[in-house]
C-alpha positions in Angstrom: 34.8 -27.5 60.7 37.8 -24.9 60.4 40.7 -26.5 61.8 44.0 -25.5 60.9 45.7 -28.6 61.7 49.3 -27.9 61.2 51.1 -31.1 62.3 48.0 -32.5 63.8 46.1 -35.8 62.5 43.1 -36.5 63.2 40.6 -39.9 63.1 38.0 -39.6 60.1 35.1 -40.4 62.5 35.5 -36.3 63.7 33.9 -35.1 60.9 30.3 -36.9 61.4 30.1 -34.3 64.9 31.0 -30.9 63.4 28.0 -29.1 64.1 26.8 -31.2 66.9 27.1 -30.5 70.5 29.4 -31.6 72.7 31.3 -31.0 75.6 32.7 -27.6 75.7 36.4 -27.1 76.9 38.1 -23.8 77.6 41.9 -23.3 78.2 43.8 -21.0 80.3 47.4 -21.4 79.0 50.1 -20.1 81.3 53.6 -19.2 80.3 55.7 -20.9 77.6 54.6 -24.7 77.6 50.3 -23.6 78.3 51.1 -21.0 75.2 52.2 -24.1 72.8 50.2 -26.5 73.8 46.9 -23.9 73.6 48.1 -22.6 70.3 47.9 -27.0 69.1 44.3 -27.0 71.0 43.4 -23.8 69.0 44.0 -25.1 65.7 41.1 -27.6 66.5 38.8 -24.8 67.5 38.7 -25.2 71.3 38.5 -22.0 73.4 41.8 -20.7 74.7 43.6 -17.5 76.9 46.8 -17.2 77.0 48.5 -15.6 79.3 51.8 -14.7 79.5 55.1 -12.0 81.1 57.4 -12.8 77.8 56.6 -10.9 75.1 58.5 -13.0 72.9 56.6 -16.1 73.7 52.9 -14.6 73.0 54.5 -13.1 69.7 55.3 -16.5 68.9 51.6 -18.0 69.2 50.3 -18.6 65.6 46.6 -19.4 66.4 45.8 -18.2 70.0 43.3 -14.8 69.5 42.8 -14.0 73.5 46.1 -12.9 74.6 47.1 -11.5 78.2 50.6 -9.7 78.3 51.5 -9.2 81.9 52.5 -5.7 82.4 55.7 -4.5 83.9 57.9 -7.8 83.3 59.2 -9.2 80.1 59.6 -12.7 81.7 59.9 -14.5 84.8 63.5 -15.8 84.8 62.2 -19.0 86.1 61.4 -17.5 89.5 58.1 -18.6 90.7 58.6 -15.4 93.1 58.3 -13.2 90.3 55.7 -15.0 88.5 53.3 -14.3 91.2 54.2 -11.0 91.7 53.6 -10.5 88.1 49.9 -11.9 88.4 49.3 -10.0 91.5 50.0 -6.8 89.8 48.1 -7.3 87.0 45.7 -8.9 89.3 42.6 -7.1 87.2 43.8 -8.9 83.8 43.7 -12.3 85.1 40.3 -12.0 86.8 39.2 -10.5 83.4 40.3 -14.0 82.1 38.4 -15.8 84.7 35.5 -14.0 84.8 35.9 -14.5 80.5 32.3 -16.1 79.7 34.3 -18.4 78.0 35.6 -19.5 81.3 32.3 -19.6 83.1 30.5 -21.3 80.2 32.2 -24.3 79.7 31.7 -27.6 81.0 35.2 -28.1 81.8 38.4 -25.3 82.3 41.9 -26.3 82.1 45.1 -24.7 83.1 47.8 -25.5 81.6 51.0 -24.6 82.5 54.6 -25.9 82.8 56.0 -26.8 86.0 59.7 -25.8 85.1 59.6 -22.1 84.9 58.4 -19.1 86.3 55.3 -18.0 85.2 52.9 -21.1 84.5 54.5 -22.8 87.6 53.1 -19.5 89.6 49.9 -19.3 87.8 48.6 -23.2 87.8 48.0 -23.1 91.6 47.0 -19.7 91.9 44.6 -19.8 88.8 43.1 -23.2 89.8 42.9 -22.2 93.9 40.4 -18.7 92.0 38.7 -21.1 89.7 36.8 -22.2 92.8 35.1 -19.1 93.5 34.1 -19.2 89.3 32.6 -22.2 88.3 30.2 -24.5 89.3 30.5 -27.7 90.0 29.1 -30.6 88.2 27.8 -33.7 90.5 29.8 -32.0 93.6 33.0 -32.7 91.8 35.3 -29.4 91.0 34.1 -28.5 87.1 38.2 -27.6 87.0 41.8 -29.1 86.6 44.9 -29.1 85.0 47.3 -29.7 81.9 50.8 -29.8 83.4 54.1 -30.6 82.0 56.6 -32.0 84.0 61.0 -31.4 83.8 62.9 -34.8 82.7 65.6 -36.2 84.7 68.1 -34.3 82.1 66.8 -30.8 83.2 68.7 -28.4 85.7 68.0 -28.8 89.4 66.3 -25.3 89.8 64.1 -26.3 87.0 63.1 -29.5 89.1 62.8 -27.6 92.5 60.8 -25.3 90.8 58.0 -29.1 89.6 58.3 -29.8 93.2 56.8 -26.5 94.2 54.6 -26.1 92.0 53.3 -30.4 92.3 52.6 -29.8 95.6 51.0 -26.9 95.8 48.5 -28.9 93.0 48.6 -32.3 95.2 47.1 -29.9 98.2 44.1 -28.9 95.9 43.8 -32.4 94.9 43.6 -33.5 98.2 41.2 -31.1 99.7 38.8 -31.7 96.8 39.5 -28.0 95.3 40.7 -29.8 91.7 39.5 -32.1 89.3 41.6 -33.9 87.3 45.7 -33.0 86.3 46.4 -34.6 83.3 50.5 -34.7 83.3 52.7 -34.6 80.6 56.2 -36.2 81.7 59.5 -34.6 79.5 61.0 -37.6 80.2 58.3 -40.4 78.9 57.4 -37.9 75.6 61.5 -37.5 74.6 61.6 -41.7 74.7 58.3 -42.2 73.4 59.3 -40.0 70.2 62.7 -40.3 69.3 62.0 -41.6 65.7 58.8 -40.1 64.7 58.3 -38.1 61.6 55.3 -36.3 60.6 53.7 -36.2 56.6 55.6 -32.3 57.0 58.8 -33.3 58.1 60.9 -34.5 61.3 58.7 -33.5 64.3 60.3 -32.4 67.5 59.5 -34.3 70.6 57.6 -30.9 72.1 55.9 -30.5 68.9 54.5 -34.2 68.9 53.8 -33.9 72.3 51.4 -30.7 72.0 49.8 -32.3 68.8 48.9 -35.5 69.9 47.0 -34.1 73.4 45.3 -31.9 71.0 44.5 -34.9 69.1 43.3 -36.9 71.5 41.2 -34.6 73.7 39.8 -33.6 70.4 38.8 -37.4 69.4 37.8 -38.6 72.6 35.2 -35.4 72.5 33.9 -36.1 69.2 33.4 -39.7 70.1 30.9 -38.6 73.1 28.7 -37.0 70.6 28.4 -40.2 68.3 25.1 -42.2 68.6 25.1 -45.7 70.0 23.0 -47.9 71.7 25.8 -48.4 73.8 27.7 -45.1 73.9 30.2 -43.5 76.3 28.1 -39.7 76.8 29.8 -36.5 77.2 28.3 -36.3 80.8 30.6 -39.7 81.8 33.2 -37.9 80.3 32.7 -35.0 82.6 32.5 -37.4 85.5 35.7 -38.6 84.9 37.6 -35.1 84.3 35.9 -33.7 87.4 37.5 -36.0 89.6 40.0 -34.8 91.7 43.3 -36.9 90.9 46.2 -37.9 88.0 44.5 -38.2 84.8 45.8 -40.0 81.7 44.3 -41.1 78.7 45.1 -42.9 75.1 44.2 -45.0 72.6 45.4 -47.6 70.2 44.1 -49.4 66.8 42.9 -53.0 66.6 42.9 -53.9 62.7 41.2 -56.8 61.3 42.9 -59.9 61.9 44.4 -59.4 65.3 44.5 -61.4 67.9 41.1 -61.3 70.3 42.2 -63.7 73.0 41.2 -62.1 76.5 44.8 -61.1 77.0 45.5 -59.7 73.7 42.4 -57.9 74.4 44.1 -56.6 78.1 47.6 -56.0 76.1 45.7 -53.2 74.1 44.8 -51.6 77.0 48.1 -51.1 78.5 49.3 -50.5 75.4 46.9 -47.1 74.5 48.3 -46.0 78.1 52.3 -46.4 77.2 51.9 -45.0 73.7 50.3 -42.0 75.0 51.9 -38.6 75.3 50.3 -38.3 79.0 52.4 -39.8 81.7 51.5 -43.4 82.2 53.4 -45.0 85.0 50.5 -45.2 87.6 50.0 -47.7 89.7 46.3 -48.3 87.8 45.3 -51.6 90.2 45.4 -49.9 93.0 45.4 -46.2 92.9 43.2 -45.5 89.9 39.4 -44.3 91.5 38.1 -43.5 88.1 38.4 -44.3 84.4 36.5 -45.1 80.7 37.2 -47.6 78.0 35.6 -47.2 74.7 35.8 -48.4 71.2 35.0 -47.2 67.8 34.6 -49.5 65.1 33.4 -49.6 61.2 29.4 -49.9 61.3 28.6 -51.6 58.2 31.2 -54.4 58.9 29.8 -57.7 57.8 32.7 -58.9 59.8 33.2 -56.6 63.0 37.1 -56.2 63.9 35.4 -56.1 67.7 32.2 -58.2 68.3 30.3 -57.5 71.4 31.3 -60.5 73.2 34.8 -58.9 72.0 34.0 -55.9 73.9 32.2 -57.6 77.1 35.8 -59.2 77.5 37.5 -55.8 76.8 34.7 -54.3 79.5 36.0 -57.0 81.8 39.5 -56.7 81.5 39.7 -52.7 82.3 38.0 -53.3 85.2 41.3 -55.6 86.5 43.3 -52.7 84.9 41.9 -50.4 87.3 40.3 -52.9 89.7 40.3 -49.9 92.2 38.1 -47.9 90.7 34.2 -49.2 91.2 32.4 -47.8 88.6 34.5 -47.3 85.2 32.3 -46.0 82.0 32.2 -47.8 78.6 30.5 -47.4 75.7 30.9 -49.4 71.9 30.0 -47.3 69.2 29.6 -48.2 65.6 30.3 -45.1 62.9 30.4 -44.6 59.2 33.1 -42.2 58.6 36.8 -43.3 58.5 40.0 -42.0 56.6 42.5 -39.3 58.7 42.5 -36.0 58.4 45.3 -34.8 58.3 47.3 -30.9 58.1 47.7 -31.2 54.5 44.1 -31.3 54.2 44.2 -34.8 52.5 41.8 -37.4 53.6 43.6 -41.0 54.2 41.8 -44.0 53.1 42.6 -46.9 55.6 42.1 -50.2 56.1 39.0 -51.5 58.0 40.5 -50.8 62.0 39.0 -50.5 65.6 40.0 -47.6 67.8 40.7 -48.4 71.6 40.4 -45.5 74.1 40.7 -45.7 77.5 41.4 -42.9 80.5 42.1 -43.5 84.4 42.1 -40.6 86.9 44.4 -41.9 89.8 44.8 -40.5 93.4 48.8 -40.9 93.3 51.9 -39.5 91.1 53.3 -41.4 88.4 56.2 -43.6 89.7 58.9 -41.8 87.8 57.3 -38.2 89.0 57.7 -39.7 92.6 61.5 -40.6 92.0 62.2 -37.4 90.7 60.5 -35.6 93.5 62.5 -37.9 96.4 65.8 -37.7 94.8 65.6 -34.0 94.5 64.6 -33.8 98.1 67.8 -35.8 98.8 69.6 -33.2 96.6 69.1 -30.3 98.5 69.7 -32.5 101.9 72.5 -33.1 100.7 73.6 -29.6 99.3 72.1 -28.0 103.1 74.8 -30.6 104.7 77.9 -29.2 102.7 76.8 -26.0 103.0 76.1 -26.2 106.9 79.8 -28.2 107.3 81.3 -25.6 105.2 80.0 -22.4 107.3 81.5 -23.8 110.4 84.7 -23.4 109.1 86.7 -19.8 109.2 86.5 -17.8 105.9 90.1 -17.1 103.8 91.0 -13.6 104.9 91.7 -12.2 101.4 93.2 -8.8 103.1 97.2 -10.2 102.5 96.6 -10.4 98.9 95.4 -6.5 98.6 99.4 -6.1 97.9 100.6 -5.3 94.6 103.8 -7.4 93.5 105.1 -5.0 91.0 104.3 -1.3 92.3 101.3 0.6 94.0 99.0 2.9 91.9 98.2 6.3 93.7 94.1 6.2 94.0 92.5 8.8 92.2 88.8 7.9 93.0 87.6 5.6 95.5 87.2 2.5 93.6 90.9 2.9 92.7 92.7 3.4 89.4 92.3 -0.2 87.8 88.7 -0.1 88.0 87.8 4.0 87.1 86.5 4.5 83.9 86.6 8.0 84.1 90.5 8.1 84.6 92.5 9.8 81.5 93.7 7.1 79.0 97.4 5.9 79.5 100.2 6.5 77.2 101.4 3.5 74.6 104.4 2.9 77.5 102.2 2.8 80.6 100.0 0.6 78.6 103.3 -2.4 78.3 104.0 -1.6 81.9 100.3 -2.4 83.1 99.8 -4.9 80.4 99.0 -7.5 83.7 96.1 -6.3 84.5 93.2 -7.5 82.9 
């Protein structure tokens, strides 16, 4: 197990699956957001291709070994126009990356991109529309999805109408069944959720924590797949649950000895490892979720278990009133011997004797503040195309009268006339005070 953790911790229980199998995830990281959060998913040893039109982006990638540089552009300005042109024209690098064995070996492929800019925004549709003809499916579902990141409401308006091309675009794979599951990241959520969090290496930026934790946690939540239980959540339900076309988001939370195990203190940690996590968690679970797991790790040789089974029948019971929508939700209890964190300083953290929640839920809508965003820009630009429309209907300033010089005329010596030629010989210290009003 070489991981080069960098600000990422992860749960002790990790180590007891480094050389046993489990699911394998690849990574197709698009522009500047897919680079940073691949470079995070790196460190942990998972399979990753970046690709990318800024040079200066890719040369910034401490981890990441696969590296596409798109030929003939040094970034995409934020134009999704340009960003697919840039993939069309280097249209044999990026099948090279899909055709990657890495790519058509794994169980699962994410593309990860942000939605704000030029270049992922282009490539997350366009990637995931080719992944089709590429993988195989597993149980008819689309082996396929994304890893998106999302403007908040303080970004520029381009940058936003930019997430709404790019969201829909996504929705319409969704929809037709052509995607599995698009885990968002929402700007908005991850700058509240960490506006006082330090890490063991110093303050942490919000981006940073953000890419670290998902890291983290997809990380965990496959190492947990590959524990033994006699009640286990397998890597196969896992698939099931990534394959399925819709909103996926996913966390977890610790339940330490001596907490409270009433049936709704049991339900409270629930909704709590869906607020605390990085992903976007404003879904409308009840009703729109069609897909989900709960499971929970706790100390095997407890003579006193932190979560008994009854414990976790009720816990069983409560997620499926979480996500009462979704019929058949996988769960698994499993006991393990290993605990402590690892952490990037390569220290192991003794801990006291704790439970870890996890939980996931693939829903078939937006998250409520993705929605808002989405209307209210639509509004925007109704609004803008109004003033606009009002103000072409009314005659232009003719700005011929003002062509007259106040002071004197200058005798044109080229055609762009005498105040603009750069090529016209350089005036005396006396001409100079008499133009000095012209800037």
């Amino acid at each position: 197990m070489d991981y080069k953790l960098g600000f990422i911790t992860l749960e002790g229980f990790v180590r007891g699956v480094a050389n046993k199998e489990s699911l394998k995830l690849c990574f197709i990281a698009c522009g500047q957001f897919g680079g940073k959060q691949g470079d995070e998913l790196a460190r942990l040893n998972h399979s990753v291709h970046a690709i990318n039109t800024a040079e200066t982006d890719l040369a910034d990638l401490k981890v990441i070994k696969n590296i596409i540089k798109l030929d003939n552009y040094n970034g995409a300005v934020k134009d999704i126009e340009r960003g697919q042109m840039a993939i069309r024209d280097n249209r044999e690098k990026v099948l090279s990356v899909l055709q990657h064995p890495d790519v058509t070996e794994a169980d699962f492929v994410f593309v990860a991109a942000g939605m704000g800019g030029g270049t992922g925004n282009a490539a997350a549709p366009m990637l995931l529309a080719n992944l089709a003809k590429i993988r195989k499916p597993f149980n008819g579902k689309p082996s396929y999805g994304g890893l998106i990141s999302v403007p908040g409401s303080w970004e520029q308006r381009g940058i936003k109408k930019n997430a709404r091309w790019g969201l829909s675009h996504i929705d319409d794979l969704i929809r037709e069944n052509a995607c599995g599951s698009v885990m968002i990241i929402d700007n908005e959520k991850l700058y509240n959720l960490t506006e006082s969090i330090f890490s063991d290496n110093g303050p942490l930026s919000w981006e940073d924590y953000g890419n670290s934790t998902i890291a983290a946690l997809i990380t965990e939540v496959l190492a947990l797949t590959a524990l033994p239980s006699g009640k286990t959540f397998d890597a196969d339900e896992l698939l099931d649950v990534l394959c399925t076309p819709g909103y996926f988001s996913f966390g977890k939370t610790i339940i330490k000895d001596g907490d409270s195990r009433e049936s709704n203190s049991l339900s409270s940690y629930i909704d709590r490892a869906f607020k605390s996590s990085p992903t976007a968690s404003d879904y409308d679970y009840e009703l729109d979720a069609i897909n989900g797991f709960v499971a929970v790790v706790h100390p095997k040789s407890s003579r006193n278990p932190i979560i008994t089974d009854s414990d976790f029948r009720t816990i069983e019971e409560n997620f499926g009133e979480y996500i009462a929508n979704a019929e058949k939700p996988h769960s698994g209890m499993i006991a393990n011997e290993d605990w402590g964190l690892i952490t990037g300083n390569g220290k192991v953290k003794g801990e006291d004797p704790k439970a870890l929640l996890y939980v996931g839920a693939v829903t078939d809508q937006l998250p409520a503040r993705i929605t808002q965003m989405l209307e209210e820009i639509e509004q925007e630009e109704k609004t803008l195309s109004e003033k606009k429309s009002k103000r072409a209907s009314q005659a232009p300033l003719d700005l011929s009268a003002f062509k007259k010089l106040d002071k004197r005329e200058f005798a044109a010596s080229s055609e762009v006339g005498n105040e603009f030629d750069l090529f016209a010989p350089s005036k005396s210290k006396d001409d100079e005070d008499d133009d000095n009003f012209l800037l």
